[in-house]
N, C-alpha and C positions, 0 to 999 in steps of 0.2 A: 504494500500500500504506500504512497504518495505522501512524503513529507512534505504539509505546508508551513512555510515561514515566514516570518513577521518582514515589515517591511522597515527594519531597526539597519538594514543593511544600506539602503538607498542616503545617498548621502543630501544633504537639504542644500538648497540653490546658493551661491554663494550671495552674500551682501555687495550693494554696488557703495565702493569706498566715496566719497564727497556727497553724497545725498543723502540729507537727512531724511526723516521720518515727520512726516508735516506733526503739528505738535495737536493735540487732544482739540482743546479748545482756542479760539484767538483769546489775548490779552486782551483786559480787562480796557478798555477803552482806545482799542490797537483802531487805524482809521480803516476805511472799507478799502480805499486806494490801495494803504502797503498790503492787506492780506492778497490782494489781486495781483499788486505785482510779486509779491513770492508766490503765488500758483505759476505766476509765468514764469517766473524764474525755475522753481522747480519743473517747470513741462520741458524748457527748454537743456537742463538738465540729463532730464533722460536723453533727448534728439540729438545731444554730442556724446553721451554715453553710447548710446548705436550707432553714431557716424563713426566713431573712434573704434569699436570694434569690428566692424565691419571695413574698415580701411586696415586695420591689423592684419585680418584675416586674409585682405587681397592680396597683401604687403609678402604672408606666408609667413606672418610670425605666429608666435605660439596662440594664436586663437582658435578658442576650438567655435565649431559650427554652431554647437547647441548652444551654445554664451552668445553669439552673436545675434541667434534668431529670438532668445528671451531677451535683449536688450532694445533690440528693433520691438517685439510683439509690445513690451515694458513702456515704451515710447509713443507708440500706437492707443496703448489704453489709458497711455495719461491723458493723449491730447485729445481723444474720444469726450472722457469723460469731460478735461476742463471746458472744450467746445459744449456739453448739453450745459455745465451748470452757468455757464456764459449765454448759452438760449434763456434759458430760466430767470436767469437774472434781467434781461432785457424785457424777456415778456413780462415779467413785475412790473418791469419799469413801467412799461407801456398800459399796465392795465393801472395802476395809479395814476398816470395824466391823463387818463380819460373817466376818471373817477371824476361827478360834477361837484361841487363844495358849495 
């Protein structure tokens, strides 16, 4: 019969080194501008974390494939997401100045 084994074996994704972990909540009276521009900042982040491994990889240095396509996919779902909460945000806007007072 078929030994099955735990998955204590798989090694967990490495950390990407310079990019933090966005923090919990914003500071306590942090302005709506800087929180917006560290999302950009961190989006953009990620898009020279995968231009840079991806130009390693062409280069033929020690990058491996599967690092380059999670740091591209990494990139992709940042700017996925920051793009809807940047929808959302606009359509707020939008539905407040058509609010009548």
């Amino acid at each position: 019969m078929a030994t099955i084994h735990g998955m204590n074996a798989i090694a967990p994704v490495p950390s990407i080194d310079g990019i933090k972990k966005p923090s919990a909540a914003p500071e306590k009276g942090a302005a709506f501008g800087d929180i917006f521009q560290e999302a950009v900042g961190q989006v953009e982040q990620y898009r020279v974390h995968a231009e840079g491994a991806a130009n390693r990889f062409m280069n033929g240095e020690t990058e491996e494939i599967h690092q380059v396509i999670l740091a591209g996919q990494r990139a992709e779902i940042a700017f996925e997401t920051f793009l809807q909460v940047r929808n959302k945000v606009v359509q707020a806007y939008q539905e407040v100045m058509r609010m009548q007072m």
